[in-house]
KOLLUM-712408 format. One record per residue (C-alpha): x, y, z; residue in three letters. Coordinates in steps of 0.02 Angstrom, whole numbers, plus 50000, padded with zeros to 5 digits. Last residue first. Layout:
{{X Y Z} ALA}
...
END
This chain:
{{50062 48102 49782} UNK}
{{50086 48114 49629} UNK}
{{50097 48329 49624} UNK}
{{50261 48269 49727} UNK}
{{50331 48197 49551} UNK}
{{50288 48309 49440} UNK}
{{50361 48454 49561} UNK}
{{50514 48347 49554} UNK}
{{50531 48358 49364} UNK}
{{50496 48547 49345} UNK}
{{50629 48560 49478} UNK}
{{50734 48480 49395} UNK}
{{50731 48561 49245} UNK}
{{50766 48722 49337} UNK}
{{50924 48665 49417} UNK}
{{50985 48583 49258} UNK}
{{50956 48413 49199} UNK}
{{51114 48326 49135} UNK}
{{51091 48174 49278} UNK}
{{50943 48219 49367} UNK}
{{50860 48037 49350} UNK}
{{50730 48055 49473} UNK}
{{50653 47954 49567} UNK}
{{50746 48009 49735} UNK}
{{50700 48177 49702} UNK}
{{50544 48160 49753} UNK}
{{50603 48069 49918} UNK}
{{50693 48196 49952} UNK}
{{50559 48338 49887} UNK}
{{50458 48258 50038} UNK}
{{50597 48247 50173} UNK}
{{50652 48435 50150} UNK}
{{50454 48453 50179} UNK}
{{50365 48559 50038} UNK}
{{50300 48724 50064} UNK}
{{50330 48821 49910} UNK}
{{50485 48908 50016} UNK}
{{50539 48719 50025} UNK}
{{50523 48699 49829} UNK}
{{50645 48811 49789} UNK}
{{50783 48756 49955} UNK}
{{50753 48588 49882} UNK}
{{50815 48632 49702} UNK}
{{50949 48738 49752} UNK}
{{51007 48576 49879} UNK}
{{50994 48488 49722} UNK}
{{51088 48581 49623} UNK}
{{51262 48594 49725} UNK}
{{51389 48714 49709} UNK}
{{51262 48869 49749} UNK}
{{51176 48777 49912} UNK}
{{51329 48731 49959} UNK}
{{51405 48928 49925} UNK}
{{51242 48993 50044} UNK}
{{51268 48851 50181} UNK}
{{51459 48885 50192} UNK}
{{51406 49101 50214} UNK}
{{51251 49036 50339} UNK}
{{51378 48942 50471} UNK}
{{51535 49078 50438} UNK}
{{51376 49222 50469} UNK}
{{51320 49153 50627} UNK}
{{51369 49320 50725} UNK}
{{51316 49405 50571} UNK}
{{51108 49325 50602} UNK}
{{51078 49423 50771} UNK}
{{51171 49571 50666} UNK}
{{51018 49543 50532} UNK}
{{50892 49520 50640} UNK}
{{50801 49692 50663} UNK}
{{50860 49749 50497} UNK}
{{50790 49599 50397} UNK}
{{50656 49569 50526} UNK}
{{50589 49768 50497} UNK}
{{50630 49750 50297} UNK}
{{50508 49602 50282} UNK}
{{50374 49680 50389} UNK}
{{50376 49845 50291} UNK}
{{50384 49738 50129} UNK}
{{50213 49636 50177} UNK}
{{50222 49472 50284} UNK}
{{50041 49394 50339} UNK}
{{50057 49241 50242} UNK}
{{50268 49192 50212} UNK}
{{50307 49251 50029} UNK}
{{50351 49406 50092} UNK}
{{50501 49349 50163} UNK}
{{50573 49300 49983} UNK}
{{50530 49480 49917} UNK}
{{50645 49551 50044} UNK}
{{50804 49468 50012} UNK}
{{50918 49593 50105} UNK}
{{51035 49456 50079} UNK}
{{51083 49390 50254} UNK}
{{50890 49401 50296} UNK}
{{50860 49304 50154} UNK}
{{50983 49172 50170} UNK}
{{50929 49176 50363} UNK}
{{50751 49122 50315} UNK}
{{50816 49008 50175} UNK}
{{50913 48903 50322} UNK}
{{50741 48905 50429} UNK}
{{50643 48850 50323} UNK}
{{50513 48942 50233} UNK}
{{50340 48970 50236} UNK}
{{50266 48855 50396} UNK}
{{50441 48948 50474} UNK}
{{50336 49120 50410} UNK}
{{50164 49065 50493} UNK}
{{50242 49005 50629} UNK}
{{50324 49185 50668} UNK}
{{50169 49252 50645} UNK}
{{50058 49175 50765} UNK}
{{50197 49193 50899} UNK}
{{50234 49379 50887} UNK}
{{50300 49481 50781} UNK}
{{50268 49679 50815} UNK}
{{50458 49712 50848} UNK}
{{50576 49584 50806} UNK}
{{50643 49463 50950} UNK}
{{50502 49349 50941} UNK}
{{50610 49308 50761} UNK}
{{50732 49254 50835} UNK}
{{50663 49137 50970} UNK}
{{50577 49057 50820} UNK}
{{50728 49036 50729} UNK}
{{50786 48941 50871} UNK}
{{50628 48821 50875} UNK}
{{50668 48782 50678} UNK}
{{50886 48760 50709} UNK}
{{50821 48632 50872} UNK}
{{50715 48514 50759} UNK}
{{50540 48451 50760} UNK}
{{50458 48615 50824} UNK}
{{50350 48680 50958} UNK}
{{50239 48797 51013} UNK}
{{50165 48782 51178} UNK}
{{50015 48920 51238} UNK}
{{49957 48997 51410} UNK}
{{49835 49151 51358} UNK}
{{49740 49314 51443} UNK}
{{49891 49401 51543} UNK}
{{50007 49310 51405} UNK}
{{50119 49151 51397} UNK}
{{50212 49069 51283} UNK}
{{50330 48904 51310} UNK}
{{50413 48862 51174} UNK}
{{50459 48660 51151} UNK}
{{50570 48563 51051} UNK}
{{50463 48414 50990} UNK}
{{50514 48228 50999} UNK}
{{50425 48090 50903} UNK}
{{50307 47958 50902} UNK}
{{50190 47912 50766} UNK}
{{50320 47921 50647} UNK}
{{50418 47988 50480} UNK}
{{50291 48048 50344} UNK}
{{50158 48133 50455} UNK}
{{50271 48203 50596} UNK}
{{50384 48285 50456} UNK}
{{50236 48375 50381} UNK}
{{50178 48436 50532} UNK}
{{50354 48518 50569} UNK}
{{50357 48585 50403} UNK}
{{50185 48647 50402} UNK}
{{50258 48756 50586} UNK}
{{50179 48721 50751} UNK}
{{50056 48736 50887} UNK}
{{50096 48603 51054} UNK}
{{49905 48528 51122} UNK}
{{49993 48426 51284} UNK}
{{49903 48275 51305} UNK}
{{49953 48206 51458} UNK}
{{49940 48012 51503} UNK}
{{50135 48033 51542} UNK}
{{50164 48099 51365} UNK}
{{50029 48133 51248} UNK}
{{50073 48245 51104} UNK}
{{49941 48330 51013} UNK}
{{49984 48426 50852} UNK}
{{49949 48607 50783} UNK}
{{49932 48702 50606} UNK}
{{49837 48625 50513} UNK}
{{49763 48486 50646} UNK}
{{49873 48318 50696} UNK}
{{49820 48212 50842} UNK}
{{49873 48080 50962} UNK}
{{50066 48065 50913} UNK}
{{50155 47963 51049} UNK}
{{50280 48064 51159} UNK}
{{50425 48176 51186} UNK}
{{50434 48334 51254} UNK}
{{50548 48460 51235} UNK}
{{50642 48609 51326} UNK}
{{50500 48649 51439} UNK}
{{50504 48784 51567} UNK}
END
């Protein structure tokens, strides 16, 4: 029904914000890294919209960028998930480590998201994982970038630790990681966002 809204910031709870567009406040629940986003970048924005609704319930859940609401969708399509959780595991992980794992039977990354034990994990890796193979050039390119290049490594770490891609940015930004390896710079940038 929606495909986005766009308004002025009104509100931002844990795990919600309020938009208000028109004189409208529309209440939208989403991921950390959404929130996160919202509070570093601008009081106005543009959120890609879900529209949810139960016999007892009419809810929007929404997300900064398009690849976060459509890992959403996916993961609605796996049995016994349903809105609550699936925000809890993009608040987690982003969406790019979410298909990494599924691509890679990864099941101890997944259950790093609240709520997610091993029989959960397995169920979206099996569930999802042809939904992910038609995609598979996209997330194969992403997994060797992420391999060739440190700091994407180092951002896709502290992401699943639930920092903003924009946050360990801007960590990394004063840094000297020159001769540092991956792990050394991690070290480094958690320094620096344990600043703020």
């Amino acid at each position: 029904m929606y495909r986005y809204i766009k308004g002025i910031i009104e509100e931002i709870g844990d795990s919600y914000v309020v938009i208000e567009n028109n004189e409208i406040g529309y209440l939208i629940n989403t991921s950390r890294n959404t929130i996160n986003f919202i509070k570093k970048n601008s009081n106005e924005c543009k959120i890609y919209t879900h529209l949810n609704v139960r016999e007892d319930d009419i809810s929007l859940y929404g997300f900064i960028s398009k690849e976060e609401l459509d890992m959403f969708h996916l993961l609605l399509y796996v049995s016994k998930i349903g809105p609550k959780v699936a925000l809890g595991i993009l608040s987690a992980m982003v969406p790019a480590n979410i298909k990494l794992a599924i691509v890679t039977n990864d099941v101890n990354a997944l259950t790093k998201a609240p709520g997610i034990g091993k029989k959960t994990a397995n169920r979206i890796i099996l569930e999802l994982k042809d939904k992910i193979d038609d995609n598979i050039d996209v997330v194969s390119s992403n997994m060797e970038n992420e391999i060739q290049n440190d700091s994407d490594e180092v951002i896709a770490a502290l992401n699943t630790l639930g920092y903003s891609r924009n946050e360990v940015a801007e960590a990394l930004s004063k840094i000297d990681t020159s001769g540092l390896k991956t792990e050394a710079i991690i070290k480094a940038a958690l320094k620096q966002l344990a600043k703020k």
